[in-house]
LUMSEVEX-509937 format. One line per 4 residues: number of its first residue (from 0); for each residue z, x negated, y negated of C-alpha. Coordinates in steps of 0.001 Angstrom, whole numbers, plus 500000, padded with zeros to 6 digits. Example, Ala and Ser with C-alpha at 12.3 -4.5 7.8 and 13.67 -1.06 7.14 Angstrom:
<sites>
0 = 507800/487700/504500 | 507140/486330/501060
</sites>
This chain:
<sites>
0 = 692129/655759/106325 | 690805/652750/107847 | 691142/649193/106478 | 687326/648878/105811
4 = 687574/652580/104070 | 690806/650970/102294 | 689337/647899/100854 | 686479/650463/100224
8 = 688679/652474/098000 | 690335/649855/096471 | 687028/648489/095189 | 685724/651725/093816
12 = 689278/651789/091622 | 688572/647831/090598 | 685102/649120/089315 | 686137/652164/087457
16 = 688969/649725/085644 | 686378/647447/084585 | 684414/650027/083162 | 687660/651202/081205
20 = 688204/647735/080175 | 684829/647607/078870 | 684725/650260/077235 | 688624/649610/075691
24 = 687550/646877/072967 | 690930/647034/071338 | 692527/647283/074292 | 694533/650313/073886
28 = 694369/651502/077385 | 693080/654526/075903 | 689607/656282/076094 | 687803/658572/073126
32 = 686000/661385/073548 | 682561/659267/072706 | 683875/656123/075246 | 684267/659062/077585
36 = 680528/660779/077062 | 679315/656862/076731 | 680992/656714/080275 | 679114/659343/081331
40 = 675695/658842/080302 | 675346/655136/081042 | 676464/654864/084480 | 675335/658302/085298
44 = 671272/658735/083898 | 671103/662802/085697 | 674268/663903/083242 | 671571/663830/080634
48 = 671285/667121/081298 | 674481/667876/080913 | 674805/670362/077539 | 677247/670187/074710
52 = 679266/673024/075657 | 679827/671389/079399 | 680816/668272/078183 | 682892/669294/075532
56 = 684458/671670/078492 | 685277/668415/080669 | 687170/666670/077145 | 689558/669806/077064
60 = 690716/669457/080602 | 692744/666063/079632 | 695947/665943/078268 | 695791/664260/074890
64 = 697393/662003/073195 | 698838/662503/069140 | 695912/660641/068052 | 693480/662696/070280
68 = 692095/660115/073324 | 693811/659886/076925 | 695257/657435/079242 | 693174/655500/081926
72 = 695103/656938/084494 | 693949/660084/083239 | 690717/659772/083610 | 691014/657796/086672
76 = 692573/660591/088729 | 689931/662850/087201 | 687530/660448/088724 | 688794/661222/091887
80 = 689374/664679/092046 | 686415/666074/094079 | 683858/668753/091807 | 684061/666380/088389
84 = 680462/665276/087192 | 681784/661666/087523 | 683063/661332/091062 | 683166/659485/094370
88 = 681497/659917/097464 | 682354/659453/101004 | 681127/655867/101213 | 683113/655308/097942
92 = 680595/654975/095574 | 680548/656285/091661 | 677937/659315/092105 | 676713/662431/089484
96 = 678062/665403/091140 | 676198/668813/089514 | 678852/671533/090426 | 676712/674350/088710
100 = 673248/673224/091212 | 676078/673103/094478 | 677724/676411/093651 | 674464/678437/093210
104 = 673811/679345/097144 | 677384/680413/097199 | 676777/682121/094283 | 673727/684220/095426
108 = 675865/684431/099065 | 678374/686540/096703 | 675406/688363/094755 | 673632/690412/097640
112 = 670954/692168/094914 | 670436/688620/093000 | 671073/690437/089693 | 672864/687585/088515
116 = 676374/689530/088603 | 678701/689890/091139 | 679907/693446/091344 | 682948/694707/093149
120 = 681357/695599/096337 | 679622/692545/096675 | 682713/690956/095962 | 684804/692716/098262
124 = 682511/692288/101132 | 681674/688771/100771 | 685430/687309/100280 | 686740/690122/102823
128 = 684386/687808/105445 | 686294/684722/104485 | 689778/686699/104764 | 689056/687790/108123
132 = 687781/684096/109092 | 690894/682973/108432 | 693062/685987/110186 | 690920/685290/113449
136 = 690968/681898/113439 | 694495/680708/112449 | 695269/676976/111726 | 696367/675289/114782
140 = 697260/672277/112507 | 699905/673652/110015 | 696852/674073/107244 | 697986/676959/104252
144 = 694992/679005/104132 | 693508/678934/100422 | 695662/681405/097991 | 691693/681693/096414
148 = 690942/683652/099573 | 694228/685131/101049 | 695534/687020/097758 | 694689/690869/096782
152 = 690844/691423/096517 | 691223/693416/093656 | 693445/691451/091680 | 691501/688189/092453
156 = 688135/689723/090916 | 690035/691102/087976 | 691539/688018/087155 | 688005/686516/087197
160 = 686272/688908/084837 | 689150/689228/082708 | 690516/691808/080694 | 688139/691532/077863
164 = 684595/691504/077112 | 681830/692939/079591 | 684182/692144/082371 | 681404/690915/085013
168 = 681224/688018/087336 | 678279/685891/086100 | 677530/682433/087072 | 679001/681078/084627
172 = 682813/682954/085306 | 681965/681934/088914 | 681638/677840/088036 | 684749/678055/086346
176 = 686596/680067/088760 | 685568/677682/091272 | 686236/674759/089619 | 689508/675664/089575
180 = 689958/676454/093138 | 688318/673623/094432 | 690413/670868/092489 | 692740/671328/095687
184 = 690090/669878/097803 | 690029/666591/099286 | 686829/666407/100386 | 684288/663948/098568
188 = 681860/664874/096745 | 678675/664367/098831 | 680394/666414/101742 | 681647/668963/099226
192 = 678058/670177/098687 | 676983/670015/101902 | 679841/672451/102871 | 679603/674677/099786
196 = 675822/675113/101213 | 676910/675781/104663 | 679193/678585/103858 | 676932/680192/101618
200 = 674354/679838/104551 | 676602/681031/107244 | 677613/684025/105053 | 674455/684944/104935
204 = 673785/684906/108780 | 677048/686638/109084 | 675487/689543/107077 | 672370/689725/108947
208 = 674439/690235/111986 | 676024/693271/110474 | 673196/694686/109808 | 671702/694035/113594
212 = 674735/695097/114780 | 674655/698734/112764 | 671500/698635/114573 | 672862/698646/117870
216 = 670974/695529/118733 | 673515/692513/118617 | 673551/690992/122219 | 675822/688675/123836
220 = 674300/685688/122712 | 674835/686965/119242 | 677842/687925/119621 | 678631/684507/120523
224 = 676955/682851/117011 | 678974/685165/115280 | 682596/684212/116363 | 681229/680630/115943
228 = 679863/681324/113107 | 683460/682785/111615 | 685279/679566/113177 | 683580/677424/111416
232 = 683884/679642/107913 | 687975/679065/108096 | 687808/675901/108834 | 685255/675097/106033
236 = 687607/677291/103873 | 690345/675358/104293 | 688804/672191/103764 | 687461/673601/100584
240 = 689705/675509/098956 | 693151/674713/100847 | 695225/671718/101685 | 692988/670596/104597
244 = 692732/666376/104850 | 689171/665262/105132 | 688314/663091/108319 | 685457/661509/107276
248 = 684554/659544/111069 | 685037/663129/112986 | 682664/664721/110461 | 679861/661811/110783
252 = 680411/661909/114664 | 679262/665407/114913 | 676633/665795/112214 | 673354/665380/112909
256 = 670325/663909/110269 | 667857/666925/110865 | 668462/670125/110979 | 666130/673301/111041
260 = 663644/674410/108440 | 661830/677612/108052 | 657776/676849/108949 | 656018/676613/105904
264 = 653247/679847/105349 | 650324/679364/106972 | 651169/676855/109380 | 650632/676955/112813
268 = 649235/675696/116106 | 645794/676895/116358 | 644837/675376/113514 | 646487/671818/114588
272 = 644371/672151/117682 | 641228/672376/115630 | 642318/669408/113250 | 642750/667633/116499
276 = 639141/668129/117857 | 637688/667253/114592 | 639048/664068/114427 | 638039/663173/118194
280 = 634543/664502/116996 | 635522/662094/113947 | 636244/659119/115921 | 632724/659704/118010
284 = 634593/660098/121251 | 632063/661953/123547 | 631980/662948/126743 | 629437/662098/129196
288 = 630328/665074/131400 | 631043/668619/130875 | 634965/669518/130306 | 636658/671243/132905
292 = 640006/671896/132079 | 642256/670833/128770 | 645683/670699/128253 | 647506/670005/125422
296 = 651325/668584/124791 | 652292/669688/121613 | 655625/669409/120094 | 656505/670784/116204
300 = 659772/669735/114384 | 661123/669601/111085 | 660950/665940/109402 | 664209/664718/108275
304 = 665048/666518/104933 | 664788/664511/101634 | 666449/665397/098449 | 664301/667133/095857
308 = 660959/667055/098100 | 659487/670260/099770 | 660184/670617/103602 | 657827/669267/105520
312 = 656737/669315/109646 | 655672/667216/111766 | 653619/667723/114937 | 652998/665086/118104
316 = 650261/665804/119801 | 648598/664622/123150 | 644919/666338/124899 | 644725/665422/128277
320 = 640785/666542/129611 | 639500/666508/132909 | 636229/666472/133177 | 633998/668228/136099
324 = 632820/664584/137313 | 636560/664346/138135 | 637793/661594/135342 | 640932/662498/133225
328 = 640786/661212/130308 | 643766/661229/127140 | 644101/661425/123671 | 647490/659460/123636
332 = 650166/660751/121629 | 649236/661221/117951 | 651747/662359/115033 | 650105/665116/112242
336 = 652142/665878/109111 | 651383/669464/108038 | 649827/669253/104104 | 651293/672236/102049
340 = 649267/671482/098942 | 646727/672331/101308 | 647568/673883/104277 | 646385/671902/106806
344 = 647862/668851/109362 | 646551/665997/108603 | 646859/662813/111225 | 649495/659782/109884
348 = 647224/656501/110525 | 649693/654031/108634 | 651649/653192/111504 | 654765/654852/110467
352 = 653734/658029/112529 | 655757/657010/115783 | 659019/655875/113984 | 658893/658864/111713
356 = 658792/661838/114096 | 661366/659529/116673 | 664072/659440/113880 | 663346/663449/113309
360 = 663795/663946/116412 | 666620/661813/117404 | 668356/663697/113982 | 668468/667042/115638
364 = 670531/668589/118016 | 669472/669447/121914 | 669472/673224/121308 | 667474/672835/118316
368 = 664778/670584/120349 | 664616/673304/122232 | 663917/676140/119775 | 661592/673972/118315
372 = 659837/673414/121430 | 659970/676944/122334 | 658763/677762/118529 | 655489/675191/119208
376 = 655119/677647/122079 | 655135/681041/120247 | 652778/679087/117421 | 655680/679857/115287
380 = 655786/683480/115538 | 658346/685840/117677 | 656438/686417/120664 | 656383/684381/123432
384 = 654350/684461/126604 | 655571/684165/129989 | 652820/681382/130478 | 654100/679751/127253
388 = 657081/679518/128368 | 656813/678170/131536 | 654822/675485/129842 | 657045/675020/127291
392 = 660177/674872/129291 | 658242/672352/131838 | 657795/670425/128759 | 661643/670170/127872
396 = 661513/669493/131568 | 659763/666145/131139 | 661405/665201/127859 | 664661/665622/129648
400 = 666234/668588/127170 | 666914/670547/130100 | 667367/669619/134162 | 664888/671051/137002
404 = 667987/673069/137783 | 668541/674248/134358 | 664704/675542/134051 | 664738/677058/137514
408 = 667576/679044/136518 | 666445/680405/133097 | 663009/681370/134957 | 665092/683264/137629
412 = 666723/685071/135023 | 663892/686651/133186 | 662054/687551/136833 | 665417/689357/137243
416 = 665669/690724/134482 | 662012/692857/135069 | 663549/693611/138778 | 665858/695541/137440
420 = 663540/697035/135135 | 661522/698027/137925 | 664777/699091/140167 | 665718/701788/136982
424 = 662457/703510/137169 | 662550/703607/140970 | 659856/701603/141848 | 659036/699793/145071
428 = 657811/696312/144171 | 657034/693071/146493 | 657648/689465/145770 | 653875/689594/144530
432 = 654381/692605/142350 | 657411/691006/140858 | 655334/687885/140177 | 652507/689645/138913
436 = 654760/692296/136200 | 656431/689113/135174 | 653401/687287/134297 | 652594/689894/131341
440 = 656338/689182/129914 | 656092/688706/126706 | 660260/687085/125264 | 660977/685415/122205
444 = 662520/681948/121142 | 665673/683802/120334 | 666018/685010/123213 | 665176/682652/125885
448 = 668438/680958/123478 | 670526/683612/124179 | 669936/682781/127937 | 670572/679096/127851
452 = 674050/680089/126019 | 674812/682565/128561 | 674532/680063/131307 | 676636/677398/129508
456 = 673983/675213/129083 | 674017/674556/125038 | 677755/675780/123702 | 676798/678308/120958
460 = 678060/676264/117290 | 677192/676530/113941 | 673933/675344/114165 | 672660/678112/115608
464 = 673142/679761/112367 | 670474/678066/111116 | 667915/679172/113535 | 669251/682665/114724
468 = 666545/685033/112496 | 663551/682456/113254
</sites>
């Protein structure tokens, strides 16, 4: 810990003992069960929602007193201990943590039919993913591996559906079973949720590979996500539910603001060309000469998610015309934010447009710049032209995501590809007849992926979890 996260720390402490002192009128150095939900509900407005039965749940986890109330101390290390509704995050603020809204992807991870129970199967085949995480990817750093994860199967889900009652795993035996397991954790609150969400997420992918691989379809590249993908499971693991230390400046130096979003219904490129036109026809720009060619430079990305808000996209856009008197003429760049209410793009004119889709795109990774780019391409579909992708790939050309070399190469590799496709079935082909077969290719934004990893130009990482089914 660093001295400003130090002096950080220390003033987080200061403020919680100044709310104790408050709250201690006769200065007992003790805390009631109504200081404690007082506490709660003035300094934190969302507990509101916060029922009876939960908070009556938090009272019982203190050690009392004779006369019923508990030390400061007490509550102070509760305070601290990461999953308790009154925590503190990685910049060492007080913050309303909601365990039950955090645990729910996890949840449905573990519940593969969503019928609100986890049976044994599920069970099994969901924590069985997280015990072989951890047996192919051993701590190089002298980390225990979680007993949550490492002990008998069988004996773990008994012990959470108990021997009485309707012994299933609901949501609710779930909270409390992780709870428990995640006191151990030393992670703060605000990165505790964002890794409970990426292990339910990355469980998920890890399924969907199973099932393309029972398909006899999982190539290299997929391969690749997958071992990735089962790294970064342990090591989440251990920072959840093990003895793993937290370091909070490696975790910030790697993350990235944006990340990638599933299009939204509906949307797609066609229809931002058309918004475009109408607004030139809009803005009375006409042309004194007939149009002889267009082109258009269109780039789609996720904006930066925000808390509570529906995903949204943003699209920059740029016609350049020539017309047949020989003038070019251009649009400049413009920035459209696609409308879900209702389903259209409609152009940002307040002068934030430019900042906004920089700081969206500055948030996301260079692989994911490039799916997106090659997503624009394939108007957000699977398919994707050989013409649209030489376009598209010229593009990341010009916005420096990839070198001349690096485009070259990927090109050569799909023009191979057909060669040997032709080769196989024994036909003669010329450099034209190569050229004109791989014209009518028609890849897909996964794939042409799964060629940039197999040439070592993106290393494959978690993040292409996010993306790998798009």
């Amino acid at each position: 810990m660093g001295r400003d996260d130090s002096e950080a720390s220390d003033a987080v402490l200061q403020k919680i003992r100044l709310l104790l002192r408050h709250l201690d009128k006769d200065r007992t150095g003790t805390v009631s069960q109504r200081q404690f939900e007082w506490l709660l509900r003035s300094n934190l407005p969302a507990v509101e929602s916060v029922s009876r039965e939960d908070l009556d749940q938090m009272w019982s986890t203190f050690q009392k007193r004779a006369d019923g109330d508990i030390e400061y101390e007490d509550l102070i290390q509760w305070i601290l201990k990461p999953s308790t509704p009154l925590t503190v995050s990685s910049t060492w603020e007080l913050t309303f943590f909601d365990l039950k809204s955090h645990l729910e992807p996890l949840f449905w991870a573990y519940d593969h039919d969503r019928d609100g129970i986890i049976n044994w199967e599920e069970f099994m085949e969901t924590h069985g993913v997280l015990q072989n995480a951890l047996r192919l990817n051993p701590s190089l750093g002298g980390d225990t591996d979680p007993a949550m994860i490492k002990g008998d199967l069988h004996h773990c889900y008994l012990t959470m559906i108990g021997s009485e009652g309707d012994r299933r795993l609901t949501f609710a035996r779930f909270i409390t079973w992780q709870r428990d397991a995640l006191m151990s954790s030393s992670l703060p609150s605000d990165v505790l949720a964002k890794t409970l969400r990426s292990v339910a997420k990355q469980l998920q992918c890890v399924f969907k590979l199973s099932e393309i691989e029972k398909r006899g379809q999982l190539s290299e590249s997929d391969k690749q996500v997958l071992v990735r993908i089962l790294q970064h499971l342990a090591q989440f693991s251990r920072e959840l539910w093990g003895q793993s230390g937290y370091q909070r400046d490696a975790v910030v130096a790697h993350s990235f603001a944006n990340k990638w979003t599933a299009p939204v219904v509906g949307m797609n490129v066609q229809q931002l060309k058309a918004v475009v036109l109408h607004d030139f026809d809009r803005s009375r720009l006409k042309f004194s000469s007939r149009v002889a060619l267009k082109k258009w430079e269109i780039f789609c990305i996720p904006a930066i998610p925000i808390a509570h808000r529906l995903p949204a996209w943003l699209a920059r856009v740029r016609l350049l015309t020539e017309l047949e008197d020989g003038r070019k003429l251009s649009s400049g760049f413009h920035v459209y934010r696609y409308q879900q209410e209702f389903f259209t793009w409609q152009l940002i004119s307040d002068g934030t447009a430019g900042p906004a889709f920089e700081v969206a795109l500055e948030g996301l990774s260079a692989e994911l710049r490039l799916f997106c780019l090659l997503k624009t391409h394939a108007n957000f579909g699977v398919r994707l032209p050989w013409p649209n992708l030489q376009e598209a790939l010229s593009q990341a050309l010009g916005m420096q995501i990839l070198t001349e070399e690096q485009r070259r190469l990927c090109l050569s590799a799909f023009e191979e590809q057909v060669a040997k496709g032709l080769h196989a079935e024994g036909l003669y082909f010329s450099r034209e007849r190569l050229e004109k077969v791989t014209a009518g290719l028609v890849t897909s934004p996964s794939h042409v992926m799964g060629i940039f990893a197999e040439m070592g130009v993106f290393p494959v990482t978690s993040v292409w979890a996010d993306f790998l089914d798009a």
